[in-house]
Structure formats: structure tokens, C-alpha cells
Short mmCIF file of the C-alpha atoms (twelve columns), coordinates in Angstrom:
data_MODEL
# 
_entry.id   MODEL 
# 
loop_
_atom_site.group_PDB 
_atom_site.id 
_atom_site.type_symbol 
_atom_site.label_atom_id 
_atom_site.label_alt_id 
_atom_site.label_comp_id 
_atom_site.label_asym_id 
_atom_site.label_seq_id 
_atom_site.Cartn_x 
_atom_site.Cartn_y 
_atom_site.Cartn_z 
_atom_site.pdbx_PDB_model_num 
ATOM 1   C CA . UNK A 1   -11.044 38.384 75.761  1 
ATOM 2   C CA . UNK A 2   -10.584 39.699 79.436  1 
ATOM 3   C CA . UNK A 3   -7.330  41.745 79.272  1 
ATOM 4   C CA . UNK A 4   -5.925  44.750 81.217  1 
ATOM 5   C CA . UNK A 5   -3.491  47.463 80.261  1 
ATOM 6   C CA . UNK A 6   -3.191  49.979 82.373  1 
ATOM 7   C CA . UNK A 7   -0.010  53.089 82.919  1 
ATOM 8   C CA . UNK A 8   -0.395  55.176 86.551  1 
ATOM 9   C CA . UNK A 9   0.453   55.989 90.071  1 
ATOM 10  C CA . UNK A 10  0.727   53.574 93.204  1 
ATOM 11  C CA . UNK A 11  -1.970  55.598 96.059  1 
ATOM 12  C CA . UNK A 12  -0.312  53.069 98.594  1 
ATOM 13  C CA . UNK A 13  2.285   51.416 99.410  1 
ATOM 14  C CA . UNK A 14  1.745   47.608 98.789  1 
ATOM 15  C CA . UNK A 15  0.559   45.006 101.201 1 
ATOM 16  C CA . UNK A 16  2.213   41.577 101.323 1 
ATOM 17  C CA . UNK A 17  1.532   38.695 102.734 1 
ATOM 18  C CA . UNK A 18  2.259   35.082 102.416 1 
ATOM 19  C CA . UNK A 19  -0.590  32.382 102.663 1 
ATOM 20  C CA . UNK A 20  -0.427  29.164 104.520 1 
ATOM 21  C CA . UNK A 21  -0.011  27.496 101.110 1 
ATOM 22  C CA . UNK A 22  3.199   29.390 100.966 1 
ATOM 23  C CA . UNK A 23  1.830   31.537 98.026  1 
ATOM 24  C CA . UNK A 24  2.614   35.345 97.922  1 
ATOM 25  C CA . UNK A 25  -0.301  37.819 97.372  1 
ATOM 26  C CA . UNK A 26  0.116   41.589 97.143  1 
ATOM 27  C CA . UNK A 27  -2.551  44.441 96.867  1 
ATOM 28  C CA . UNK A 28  -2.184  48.159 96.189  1 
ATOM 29  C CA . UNK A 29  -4.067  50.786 93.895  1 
ATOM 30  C CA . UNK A 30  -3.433  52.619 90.926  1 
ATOM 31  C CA . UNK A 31  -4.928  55.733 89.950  1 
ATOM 32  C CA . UNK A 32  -4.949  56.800 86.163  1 
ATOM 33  C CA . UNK A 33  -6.867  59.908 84.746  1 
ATOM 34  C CA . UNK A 34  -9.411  60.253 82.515  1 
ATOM 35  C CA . UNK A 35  -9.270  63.388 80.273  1 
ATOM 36  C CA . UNK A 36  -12.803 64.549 79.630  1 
ATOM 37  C CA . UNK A 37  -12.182 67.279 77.424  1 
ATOM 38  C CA . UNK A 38  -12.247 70.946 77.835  1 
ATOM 39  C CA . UNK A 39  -8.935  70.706 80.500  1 
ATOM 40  C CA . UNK A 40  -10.813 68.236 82.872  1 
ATOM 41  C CA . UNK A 41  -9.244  65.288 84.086  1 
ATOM 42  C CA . UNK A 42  -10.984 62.512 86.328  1 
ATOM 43  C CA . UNK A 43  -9.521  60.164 88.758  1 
ATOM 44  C CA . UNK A 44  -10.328 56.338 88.753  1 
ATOM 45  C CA . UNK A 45  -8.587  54.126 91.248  1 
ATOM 46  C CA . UNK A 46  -8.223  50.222 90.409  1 
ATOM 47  C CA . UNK A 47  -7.608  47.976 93.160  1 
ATOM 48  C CA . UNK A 48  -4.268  45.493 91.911  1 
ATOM 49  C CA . UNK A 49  -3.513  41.771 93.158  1 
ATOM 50  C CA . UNK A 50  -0.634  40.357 91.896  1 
ATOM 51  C CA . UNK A 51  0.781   36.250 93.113  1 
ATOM 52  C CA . UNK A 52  3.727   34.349 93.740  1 
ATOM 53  C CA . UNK A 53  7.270   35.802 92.361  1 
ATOM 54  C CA . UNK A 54  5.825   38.960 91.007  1 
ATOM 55  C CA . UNK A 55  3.772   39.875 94.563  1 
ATOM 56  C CA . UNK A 56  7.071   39.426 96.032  1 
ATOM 57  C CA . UNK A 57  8.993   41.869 93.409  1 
ATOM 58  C CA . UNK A 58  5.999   44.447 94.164  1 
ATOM 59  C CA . UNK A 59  6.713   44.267 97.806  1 
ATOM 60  C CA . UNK A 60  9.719   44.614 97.689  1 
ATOM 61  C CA . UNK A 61  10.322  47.551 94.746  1 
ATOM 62  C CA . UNK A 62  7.148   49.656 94.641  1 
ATOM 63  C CA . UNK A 63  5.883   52.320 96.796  1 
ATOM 64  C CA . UNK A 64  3.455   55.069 96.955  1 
ATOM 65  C CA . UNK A 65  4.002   57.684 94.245  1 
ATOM 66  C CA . UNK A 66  5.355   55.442 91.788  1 
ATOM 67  C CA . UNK A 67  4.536   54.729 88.397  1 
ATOM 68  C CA . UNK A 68  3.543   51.630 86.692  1 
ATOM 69  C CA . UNK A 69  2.618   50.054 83.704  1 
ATOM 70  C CA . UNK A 70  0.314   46.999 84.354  1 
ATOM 71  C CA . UNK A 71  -1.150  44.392 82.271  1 
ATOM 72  C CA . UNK A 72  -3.602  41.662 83.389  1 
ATOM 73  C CA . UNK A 73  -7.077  40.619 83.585  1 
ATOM 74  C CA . UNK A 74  -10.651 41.660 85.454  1 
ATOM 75  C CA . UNK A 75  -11.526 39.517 88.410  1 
ATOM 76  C CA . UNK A 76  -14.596 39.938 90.256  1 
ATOM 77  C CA . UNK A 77  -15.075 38.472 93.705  1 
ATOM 78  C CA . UNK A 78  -18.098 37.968 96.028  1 
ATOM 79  C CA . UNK A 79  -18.843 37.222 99.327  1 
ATOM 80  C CA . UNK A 80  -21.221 37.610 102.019 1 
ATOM 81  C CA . UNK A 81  -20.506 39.275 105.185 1 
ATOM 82  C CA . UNK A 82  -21.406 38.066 108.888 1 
ATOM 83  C CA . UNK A 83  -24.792 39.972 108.352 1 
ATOM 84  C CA . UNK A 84  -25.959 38.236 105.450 1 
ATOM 85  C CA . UNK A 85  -24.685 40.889 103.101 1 
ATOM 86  C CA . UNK A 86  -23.533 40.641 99.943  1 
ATOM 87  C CA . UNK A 87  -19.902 42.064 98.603  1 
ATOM 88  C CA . UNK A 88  -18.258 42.430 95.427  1 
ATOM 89  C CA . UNK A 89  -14.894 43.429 94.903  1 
ATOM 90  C CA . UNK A 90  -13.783 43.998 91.001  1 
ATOM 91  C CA . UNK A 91  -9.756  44.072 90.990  1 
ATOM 92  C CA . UNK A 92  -7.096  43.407 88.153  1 
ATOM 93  C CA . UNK A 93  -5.000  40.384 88.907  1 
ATOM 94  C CA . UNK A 94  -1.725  41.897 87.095  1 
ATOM 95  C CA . UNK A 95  0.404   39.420 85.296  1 
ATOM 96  C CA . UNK A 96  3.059   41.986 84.274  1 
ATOM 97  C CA . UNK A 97  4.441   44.916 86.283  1 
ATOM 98  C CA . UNK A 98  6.448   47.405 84.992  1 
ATOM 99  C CA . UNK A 99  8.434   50.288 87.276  1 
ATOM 100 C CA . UNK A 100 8.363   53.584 85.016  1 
ATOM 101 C CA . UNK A 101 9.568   56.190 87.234  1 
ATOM 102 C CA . UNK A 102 12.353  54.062 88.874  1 
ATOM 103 C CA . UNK A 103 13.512  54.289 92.395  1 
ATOM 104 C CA . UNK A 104 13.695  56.732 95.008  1 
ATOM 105 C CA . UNK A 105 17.625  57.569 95.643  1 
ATOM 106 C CA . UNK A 106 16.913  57.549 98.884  1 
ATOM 107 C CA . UNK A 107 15.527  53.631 98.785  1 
ATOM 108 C CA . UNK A 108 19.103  52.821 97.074  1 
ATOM 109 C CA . UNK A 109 21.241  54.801 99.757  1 
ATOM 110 C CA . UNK A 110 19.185  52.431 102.421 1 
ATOM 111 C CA . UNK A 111 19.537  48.999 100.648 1 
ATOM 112 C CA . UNK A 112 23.579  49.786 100.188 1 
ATOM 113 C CA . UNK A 113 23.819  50.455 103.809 1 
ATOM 114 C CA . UNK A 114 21.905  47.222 105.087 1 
ATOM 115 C CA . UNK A 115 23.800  45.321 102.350 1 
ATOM 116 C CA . UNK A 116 27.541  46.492 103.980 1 
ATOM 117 C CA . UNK A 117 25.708  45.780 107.590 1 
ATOM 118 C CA . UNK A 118 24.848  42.245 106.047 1 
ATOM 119 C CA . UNK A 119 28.259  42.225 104.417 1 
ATOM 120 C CA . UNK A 120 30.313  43.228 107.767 1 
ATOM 121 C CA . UNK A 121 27.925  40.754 109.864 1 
ATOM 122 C CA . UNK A 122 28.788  37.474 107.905 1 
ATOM 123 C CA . UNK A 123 32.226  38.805 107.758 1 
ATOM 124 C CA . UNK A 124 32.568  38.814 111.064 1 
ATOM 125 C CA . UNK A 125 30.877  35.511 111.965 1 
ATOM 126 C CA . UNK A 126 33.147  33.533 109.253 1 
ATOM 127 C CA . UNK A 127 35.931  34.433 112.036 1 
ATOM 128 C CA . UNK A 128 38.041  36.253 109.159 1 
ATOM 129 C CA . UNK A 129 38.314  39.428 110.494 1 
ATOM 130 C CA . UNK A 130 36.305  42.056 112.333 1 
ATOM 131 C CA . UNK A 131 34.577  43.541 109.231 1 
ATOM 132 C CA . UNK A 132 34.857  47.146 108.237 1 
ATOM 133 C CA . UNK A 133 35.369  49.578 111.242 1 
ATOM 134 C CA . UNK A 134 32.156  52.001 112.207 1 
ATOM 135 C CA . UNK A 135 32.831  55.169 114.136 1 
ATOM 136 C CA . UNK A 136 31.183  55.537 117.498 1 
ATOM 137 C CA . UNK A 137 30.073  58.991 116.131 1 
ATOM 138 C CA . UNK A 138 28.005  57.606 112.773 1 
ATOM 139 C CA . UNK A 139 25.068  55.845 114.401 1 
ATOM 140 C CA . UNK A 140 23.850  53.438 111.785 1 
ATOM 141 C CA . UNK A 141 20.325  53.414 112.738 1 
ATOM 142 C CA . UNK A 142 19.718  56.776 111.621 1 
ATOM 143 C CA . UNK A 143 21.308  56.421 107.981 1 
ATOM 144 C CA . UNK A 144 19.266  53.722 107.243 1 
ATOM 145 C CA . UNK A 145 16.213  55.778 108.221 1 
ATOM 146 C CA . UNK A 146 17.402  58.569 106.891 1 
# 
């Protein structure tokens, strides 16, 4: 049985992309510790792929810092380079994905903002009024950074 269950931090923020199938892949890492005894704890990082509707939902959610809870399986890839070399890659290609520490508040704050912008834009392009006021003295572009 080839199965993967695994509870720790994202190192990096995920990478998305979308393949000319029109399949989503996403990659980060996840560090979890080891506790050797004696008050010593050791670092291993595990490199995660997850496809389709959950690589999107990764992309979109989870950022460096966060915790997870990941189940899957082993995959091992190889390949050989331009020189002739040989590569292997062992990753976990996660089937579930689990957000334990939530959110930032600050992530929320940003996604209400561009959801009123959104909101006040299609408002205003339906021709049924001119959407909610904005004061020249609130730039928008630095709340959403913010």
C-alpha cells in the first residue's frame, strides 16, 4: 500500500500553473519535524503536487507559513538532463488537503475589498447606477496591498 499522511508547514508559497491539456498542477513544500529524543527536533521537507480542482483550491488558499494536513501517495520521477544525467525527484501527489491554521486576516480584508471593486464594477456596467461612491482621499490600491 503506497499511502501518505502527513500534518506541517507550507516553506513556500504555491506554484500554479495550468497545462495545455487544461489540467491544473500545483507544487509547494512542507516541512514536518522529527523529534529525536533528548529535546532534538529535525527538519524534513517533502516536495507536494497536487491536480485539477484541488491544485486550484491550493493556489488559491494556501501560503507560506501555513499549516496542513495532507494525505496522498509517493511518486518518484526520473529524467535525464541535456548532459546525459540522470534525475530523480520523490514527491507526494496529495489527494486531500486540509487548511489547519486558517487564514491570514489580512488575506480576508483583501478578498472583501476586490469583491466590492468587482461588485461596484458590474454594477456600474449593468447601467443601474454608479456603484458605491469612493473618496478621492482612500486610494484603493493601497488597501488591497495593505
Amino acid at each position: 500500500m503506497n499511502k501518505v499522511l502527513l500534518a506541517g508547514r507550507l516553506t513556500r508559497d504555491p506554484e500554479m500553473r495550468a497545462l495545455a491539456s487544461g489540467k491544473h498542477v500545483t507544487q509547494f513544500s512542507v516541512a514536518t519535524t522529527e523529534y529525536a529524543g533528548n529535546g532534538k527536533e529535525r527538519p524534513e521537507f517533502h516536495n507536494v503536487v497536487t491536480w485539477d480542482r484541488l491544485a486550484e483550491v491550493c493556489g488559491r488558499y494556501l501560503g507560506k507559513g501555513q499549516q496542513v494536513a495532507l494525505e496522498g501517495r509517493l511518486q518518484t520521477r526520473t529524467w535525464d538532463d541535456d548532459k546525459g544525467a540522470r534525475h530523480w525527484k520523490t514527491e507526494i501527489v496529495a489527494t486531500t488537503v486540509e487548511m489547519l491554521s486558517g487564514r491570514k486576516k489580512k488575506d480576508y480584508a483583501a478578498e472583501s475589498s476586490a469583491d466590492a471593486i468587482d461588485a461596484a464594477a458590474a454594477t456600474a456596467e449593468d447601467g443601474e447606477g454608479e456603484g458605491p461612491a469612493v473618496p478621492a482621499d482612500e486610494p484603493i490600491a493601497e488597501e488591497l496591498a495593505a
